[in-house]
C-alpha positions as CSV (number, residue, x, y, z in Angstrom):
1,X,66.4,155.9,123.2
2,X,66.3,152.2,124.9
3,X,67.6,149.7,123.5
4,X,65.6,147.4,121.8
5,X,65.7,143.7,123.4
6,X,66.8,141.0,120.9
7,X,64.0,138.7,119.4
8,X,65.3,135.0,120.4
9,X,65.5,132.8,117.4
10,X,62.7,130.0,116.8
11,X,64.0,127.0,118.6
12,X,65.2,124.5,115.7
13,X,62.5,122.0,115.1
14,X,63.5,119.0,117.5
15,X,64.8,116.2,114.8
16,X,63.3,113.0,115.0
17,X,65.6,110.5,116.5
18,X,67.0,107.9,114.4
19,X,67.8,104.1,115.9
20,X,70.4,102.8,116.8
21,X,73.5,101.6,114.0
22,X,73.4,97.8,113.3
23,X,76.5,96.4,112.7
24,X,77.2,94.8,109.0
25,X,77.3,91.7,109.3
26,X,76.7,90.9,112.9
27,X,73.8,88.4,113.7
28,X,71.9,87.7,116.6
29,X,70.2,89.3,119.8
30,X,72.6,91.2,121.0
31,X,73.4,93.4,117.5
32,X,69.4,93.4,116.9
33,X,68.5,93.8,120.0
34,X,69.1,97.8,120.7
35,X,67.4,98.5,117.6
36,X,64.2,96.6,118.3
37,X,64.0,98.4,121.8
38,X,64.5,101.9,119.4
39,X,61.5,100.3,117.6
40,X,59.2,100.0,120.7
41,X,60.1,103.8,122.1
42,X,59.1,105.1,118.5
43,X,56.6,103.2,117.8
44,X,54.7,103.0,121.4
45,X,54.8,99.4,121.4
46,X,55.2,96.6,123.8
47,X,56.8,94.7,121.7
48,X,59.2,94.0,118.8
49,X,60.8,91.4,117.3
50,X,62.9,90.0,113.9
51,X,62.3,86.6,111.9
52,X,64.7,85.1,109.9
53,X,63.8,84.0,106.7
54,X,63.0,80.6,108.0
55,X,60.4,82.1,110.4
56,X,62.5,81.5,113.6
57,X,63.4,84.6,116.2
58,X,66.1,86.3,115.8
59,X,65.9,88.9,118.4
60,X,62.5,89.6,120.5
61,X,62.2,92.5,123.2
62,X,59.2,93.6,125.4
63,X,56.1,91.6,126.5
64,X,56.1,89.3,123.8
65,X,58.4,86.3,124.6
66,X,60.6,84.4,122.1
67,X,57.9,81.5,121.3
68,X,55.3,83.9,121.5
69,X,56.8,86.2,118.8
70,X,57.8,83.0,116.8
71,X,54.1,82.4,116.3
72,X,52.8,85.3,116.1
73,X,55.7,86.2,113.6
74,X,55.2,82.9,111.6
75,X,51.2,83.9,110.8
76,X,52.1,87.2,109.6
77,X,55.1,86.5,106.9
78,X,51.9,84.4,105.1
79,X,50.3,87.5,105.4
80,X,52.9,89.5,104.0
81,X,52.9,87.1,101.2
82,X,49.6,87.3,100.4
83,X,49.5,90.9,100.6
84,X,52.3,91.0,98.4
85,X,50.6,88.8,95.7
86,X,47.6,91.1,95.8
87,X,49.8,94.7,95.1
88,X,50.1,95.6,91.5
89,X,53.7,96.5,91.9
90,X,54.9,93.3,93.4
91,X,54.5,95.2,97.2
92,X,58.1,96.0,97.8
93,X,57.3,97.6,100.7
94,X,54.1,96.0,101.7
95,X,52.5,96.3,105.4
96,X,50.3,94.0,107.2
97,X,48.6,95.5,110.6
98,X,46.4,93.0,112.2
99,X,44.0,94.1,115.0
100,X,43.5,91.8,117.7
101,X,41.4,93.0,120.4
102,X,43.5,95.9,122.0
103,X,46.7,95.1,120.3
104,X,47.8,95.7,116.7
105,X,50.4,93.3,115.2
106,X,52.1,95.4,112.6
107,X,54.9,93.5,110.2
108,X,57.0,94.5,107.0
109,X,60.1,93.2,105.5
110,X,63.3,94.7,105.6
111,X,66.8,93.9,103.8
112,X,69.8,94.0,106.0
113,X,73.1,95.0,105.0
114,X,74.4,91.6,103.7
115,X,71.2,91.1,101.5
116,X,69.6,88.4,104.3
117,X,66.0,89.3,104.1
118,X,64.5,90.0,107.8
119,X,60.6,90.0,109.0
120,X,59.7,92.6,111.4
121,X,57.0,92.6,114.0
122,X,55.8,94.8,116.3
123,X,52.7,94.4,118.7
124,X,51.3,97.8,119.6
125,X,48.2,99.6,120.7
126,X,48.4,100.9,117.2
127,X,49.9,100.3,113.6
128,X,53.4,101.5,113.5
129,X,53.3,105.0,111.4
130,X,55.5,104.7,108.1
131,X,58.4,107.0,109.5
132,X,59.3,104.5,112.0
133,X,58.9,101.3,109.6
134,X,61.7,103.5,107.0
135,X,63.4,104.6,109.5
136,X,63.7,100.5,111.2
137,X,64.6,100.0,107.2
138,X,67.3,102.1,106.8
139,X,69.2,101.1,110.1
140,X,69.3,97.6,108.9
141,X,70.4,98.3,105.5
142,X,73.2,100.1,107.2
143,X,72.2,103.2,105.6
């Protein structure tokens, strides 16, 4: 009788890829700046950049330049803060996605590993999808 031929195993579900490590307490463009060009492959955006808490630029990449993202940036931590005042739960993890003709301006806070809190924005033809915000949350946690 013929053998019978093997049935090849299911390929492994491809895993989603996770950015780039962020150095504990390194500060600046060039530790931020990998990570924020993660953020625009995941995400499908032209842009990223991170805010200090003081509003100012900490690392942009992609369309949007520095002064650009510090405006933009500036407008939507007062968002975040008055999204945050409406949530029941304080909004720990509150989103704002503004929609501006063909672009979306997506922002959400994020902790990094030495407590410093850090504004994130993103400018997209679409909201960034939660995966991608966690996953941008995680990586500066440093965890």
């Amino acid at each position: 009788a013929p053998a019978e031929a093997p049935v090849p195993a299911s390929p492994a579900p491809a895993a989603r890829p996770e950015p780039p490590a962020v150095v504990p307490g390194g500060f600046g463009a060039g530790v931020f700046t990998p990570l924020l060009e993660w953020a625009c492959r995941a995400a499908s955006a032209d842009s990223a950049f991170l805010l200090d808490p003081h509003g100012l630029v900490v690392a942009a990449v992609g369309s949007l330049g520095p002064e650009e993202a510090e405006a933009c940036g500036a407008r939507l931590m007062i968002a975040l803060d008055h999204a945050r005042a409406l949530s029941a739960d304080g909004g720990a993890e509150t989103t704002v996605a503004v929609e501006s003709g063909e672009v979306v301006l997506t922002a959400f806070a994020a902790t990094a590993s030495d407590g410093i809190p850090f504004t994130v924005g993103l400018a997209g033809p679409a909201p960034v999808a939660r995966p991608v915000r966690d996953a941008l949350r995680r990586a500066l946690a440093g965890s």
